[in-house]
N, C-alpha and C positions, 0 to 999 in steps of 0.2 A: 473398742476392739483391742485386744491382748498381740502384743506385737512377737509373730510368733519367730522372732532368730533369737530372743531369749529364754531360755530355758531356768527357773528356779531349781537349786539346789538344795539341799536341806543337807550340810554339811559334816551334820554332827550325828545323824541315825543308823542305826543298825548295829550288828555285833564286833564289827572292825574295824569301827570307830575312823578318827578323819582321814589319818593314810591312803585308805582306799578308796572313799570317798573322792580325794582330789587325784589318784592315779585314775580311776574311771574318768572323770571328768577329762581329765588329760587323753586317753585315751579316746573320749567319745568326740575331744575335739582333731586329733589328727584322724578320724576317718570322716569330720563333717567339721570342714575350717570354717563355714557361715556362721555356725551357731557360737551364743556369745551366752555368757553363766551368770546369775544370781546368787552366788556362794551366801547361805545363811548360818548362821553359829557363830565360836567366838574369833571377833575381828583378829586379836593378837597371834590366837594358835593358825589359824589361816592364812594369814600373810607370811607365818611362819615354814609351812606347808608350801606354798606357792613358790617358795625360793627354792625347791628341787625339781620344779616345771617350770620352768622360763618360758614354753610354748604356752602359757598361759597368762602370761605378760598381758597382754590384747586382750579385750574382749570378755572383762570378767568384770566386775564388782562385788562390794563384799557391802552384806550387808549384816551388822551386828543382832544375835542374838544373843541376851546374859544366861538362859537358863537352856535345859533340853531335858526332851521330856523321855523318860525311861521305858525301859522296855515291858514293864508289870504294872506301870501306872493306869489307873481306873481312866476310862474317857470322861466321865463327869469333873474327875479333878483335871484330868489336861488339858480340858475344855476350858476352864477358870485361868489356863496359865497361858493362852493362846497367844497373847498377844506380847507374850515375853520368850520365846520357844523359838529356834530354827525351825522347828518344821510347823508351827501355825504363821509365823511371819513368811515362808517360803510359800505357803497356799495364800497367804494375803496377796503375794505379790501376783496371784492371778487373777485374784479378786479386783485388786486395780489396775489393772492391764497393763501390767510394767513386763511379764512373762505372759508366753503361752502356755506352758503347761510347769506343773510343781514336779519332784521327783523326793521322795524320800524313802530311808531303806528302816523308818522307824516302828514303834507300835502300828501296829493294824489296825486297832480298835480305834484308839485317840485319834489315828489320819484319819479313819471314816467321820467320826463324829465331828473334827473339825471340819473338814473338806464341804460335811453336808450344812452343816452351821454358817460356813462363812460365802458358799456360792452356790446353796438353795440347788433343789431339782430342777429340770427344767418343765416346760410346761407340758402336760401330758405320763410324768413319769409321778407313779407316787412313790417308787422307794429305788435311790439308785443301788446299781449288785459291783458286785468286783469279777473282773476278766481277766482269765489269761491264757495263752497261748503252752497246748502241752503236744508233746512229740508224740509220732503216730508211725506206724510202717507206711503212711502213705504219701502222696505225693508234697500234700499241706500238712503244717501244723492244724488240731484243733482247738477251737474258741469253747473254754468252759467257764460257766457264770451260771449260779451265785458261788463264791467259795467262801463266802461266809460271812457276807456282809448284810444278811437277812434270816434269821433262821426257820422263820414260819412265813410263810406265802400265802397270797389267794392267788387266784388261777389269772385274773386281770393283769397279778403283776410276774408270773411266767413268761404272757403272752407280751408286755413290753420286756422282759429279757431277751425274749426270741430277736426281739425287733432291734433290738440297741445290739446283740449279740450279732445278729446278721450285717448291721452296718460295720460295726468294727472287722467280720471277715471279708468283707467287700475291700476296704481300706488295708488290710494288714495284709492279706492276702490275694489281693487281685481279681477278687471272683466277682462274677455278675447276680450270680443267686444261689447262694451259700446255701447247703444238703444240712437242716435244721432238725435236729431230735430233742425229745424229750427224756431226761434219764427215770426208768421207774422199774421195777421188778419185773416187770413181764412186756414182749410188744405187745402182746394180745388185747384189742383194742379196750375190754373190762377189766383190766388190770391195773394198780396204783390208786390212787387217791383222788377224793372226785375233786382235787383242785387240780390236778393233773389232767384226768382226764376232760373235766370242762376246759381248759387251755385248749386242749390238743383239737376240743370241737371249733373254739374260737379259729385256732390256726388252720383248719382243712378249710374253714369259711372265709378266707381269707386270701384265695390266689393269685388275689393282682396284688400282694406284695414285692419286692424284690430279695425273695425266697425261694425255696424249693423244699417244702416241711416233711420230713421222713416220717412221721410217727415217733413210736419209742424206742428207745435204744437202753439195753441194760449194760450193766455195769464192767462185764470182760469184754465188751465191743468197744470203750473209752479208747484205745490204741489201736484200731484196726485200721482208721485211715477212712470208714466209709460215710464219713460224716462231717461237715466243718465247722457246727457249732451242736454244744449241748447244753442244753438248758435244763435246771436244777434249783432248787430253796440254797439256801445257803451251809445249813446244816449237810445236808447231804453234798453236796460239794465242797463244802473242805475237808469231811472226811474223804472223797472221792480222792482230792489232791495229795493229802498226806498218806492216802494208802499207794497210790500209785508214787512216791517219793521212798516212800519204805521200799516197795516192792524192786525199784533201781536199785536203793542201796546194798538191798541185799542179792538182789543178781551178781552186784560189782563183786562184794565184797565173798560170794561164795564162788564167781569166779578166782579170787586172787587166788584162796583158801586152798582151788583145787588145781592150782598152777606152781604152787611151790608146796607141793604135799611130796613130791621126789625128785628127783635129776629128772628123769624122765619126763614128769610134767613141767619141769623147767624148759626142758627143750621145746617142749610143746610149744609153752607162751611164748619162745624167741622166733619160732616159725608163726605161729597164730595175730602176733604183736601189732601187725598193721587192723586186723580187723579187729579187735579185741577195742584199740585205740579207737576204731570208727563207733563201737557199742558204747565206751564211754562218754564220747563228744557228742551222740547221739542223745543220750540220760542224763548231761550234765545242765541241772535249774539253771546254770550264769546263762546257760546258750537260749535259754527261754526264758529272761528273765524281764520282768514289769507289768504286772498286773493294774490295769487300769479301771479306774472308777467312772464307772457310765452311767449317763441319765443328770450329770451337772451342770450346771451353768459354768464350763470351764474343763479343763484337763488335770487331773490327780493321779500320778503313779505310784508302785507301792513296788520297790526292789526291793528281793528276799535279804530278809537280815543278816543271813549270813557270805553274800553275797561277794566272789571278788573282784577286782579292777576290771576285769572284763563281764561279769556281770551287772557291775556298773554302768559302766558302756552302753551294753545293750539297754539298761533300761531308758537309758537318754536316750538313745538311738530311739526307741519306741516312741517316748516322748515325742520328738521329732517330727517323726512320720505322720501321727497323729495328728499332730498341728498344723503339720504343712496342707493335710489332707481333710481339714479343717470336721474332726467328725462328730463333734456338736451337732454342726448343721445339720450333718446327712443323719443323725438319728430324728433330730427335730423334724425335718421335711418328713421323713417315712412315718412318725406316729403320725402327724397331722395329716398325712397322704390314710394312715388304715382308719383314723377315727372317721376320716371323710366317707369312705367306701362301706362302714360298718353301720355308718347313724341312717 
């Protein structure tokens, strides 16, 4: 059993390199003093690091990695380097139960292919997806998966997204029985692809799950709030994410454009500035940030690479949650609960 008040770090990943790295960390430890770090990368530059957080004095260890793996590198070759890497030695440490969940803000590709290498699916799942939480006009965040950690599906493995998706809104969001769609071109029950719509047959035959299945949901509904998980291939979900990332940046950015386009609209944004602020803090990935790998035997997080001290934070904070709320299990007990009701 992975003792879950340690949290592994993978201290060398992402595009900000280790600065931010251990200012998240410092941060994710003064809003949650329990938990205690596995810092992975190199010993010297780390302890080096550590001497501008004394709050991190307690409760940390470091554990040496010589190399780390880049941000273009193939997963077959960083698969070969795994065992010499901050971020395959930081997924090892879940692997032997020294941490409960890993956290890295490195390659995508290489954290799946390690993650799935070194702590196997679990039993019932044949291909885990990556999850994560994206803002909505409504009252919850929603649960979208795959983003791209499978690019071609069949409909079997839709229907464990659905199920591993819906634990995780249960868990991150408090709900009893998560409002589940399908993303496809049309609701209209003949429409999408018949790995789509054979899922979607699986899901309506399915109501003693601990779900609530919507049908389909397309693609400008993603934001509306009416929904708490969508479920998608992977291909179509990471496009799904970086369009909807573009589509922030360029709200932000053609608001700025047209707030100092004259005096006038300067004064605008000095009267508009509080809510302007809330649209920001609303679009900003740090405040959403940690995309988790479900369907493992263990916990794998994946913060956005370009991520700062405060979406650092949060992704340990996810981390956290996750573990404390142990959601392994509850994926495990729910397929085992639908295979039982379907066989």
């Amino acid at each position: 059993m992975a003792d879950s008040s340690w949290i592994a770090v993978d201290a060398m990943g992402g595009d900000e390199g280790l600065a931010v790295m251990l200012a998240g960390v410092a941060r994710a430890r003064q809003r949650t003093g329990a938990l205690k770090f596995l810092l992975v990368g190199d010993e010297v530059a780390i302890r080096a690091g550590l001497e501008r957080h004394r709050d991190l004095a307690n409760g940390v260890e470091v554990i040496h990695a010589p190399e780390v793996i880049s941000g273009d590198e193939k997963a077959g070759q960083a698969l070969r380097r795994a065992k010499v890497t901050s971020m395959g030695l930081a997924i090892d440490c879940v692997k032997q139960g020294r941490a409960g969940a890993a956290v890295s803000a490195g390659n995508t590709g290489a954290m799946m292919a390690m993650a799935k290498l070194a702590l196997r699916t679990m039993p019932g799942i044949d291909r885990p997806a990556l999850a994560a939480l994206l803002p909505t006009l409504g009252d919850n965040d929603v649960v979208v998966l795959d983003l791209g950690a499978n690019t071609a599906v069949e409909a079997k493995n839709l229907v464990q997204f659905a199920v591993m998706g819906a634990a995780y809104a249960r868990v991150a969001m408090d709900l009893d029985s998560p409002r589940v769609a399908l993303l496809n071109i049309g609701s209209e029950d003949q429409k999408g692809t018949d790995e789509i719509r054979d899922a979607a047959a699986a899901l309506r035959a399915a109501p003693h799950l601990p779900m609530t299945f919507a049908g389909f949901v397309e693609g400008d509904r993603l934001s509306r709030g009416e929904h708490d998980v969508i479920v998608c291939d992977g291909f179509s979900g990471n496009i799904a994410l970086k369009t909807a990332e573009g589509t922030a940046r360029f709200v932000a950015d053609l608001l700025k454009r047209a707030f100092t386009s004259s005096v006038r609209s300067k004064i605008g944004f000095l009267i508009s500035r509080p809510a302007t602020q809330l649209l920001r803090d609303h679009l900003d990935p740090n405040n959403h940030n940690g995309a988790v790998f479900l369907g493992l035997n263990g916990l794998v997080l994946k913060s956005h690479g370009g991520a700062t001290e405060v979406g650092v934070a949060n992704a340990i904070g996810v981390a956290a949650k996750m573990v404390q709320a142990d959601l392994a299990r509850r994926i495990a007990e729910d397929l085992r609960y639908f295979e039982k009701q379907a066989a």
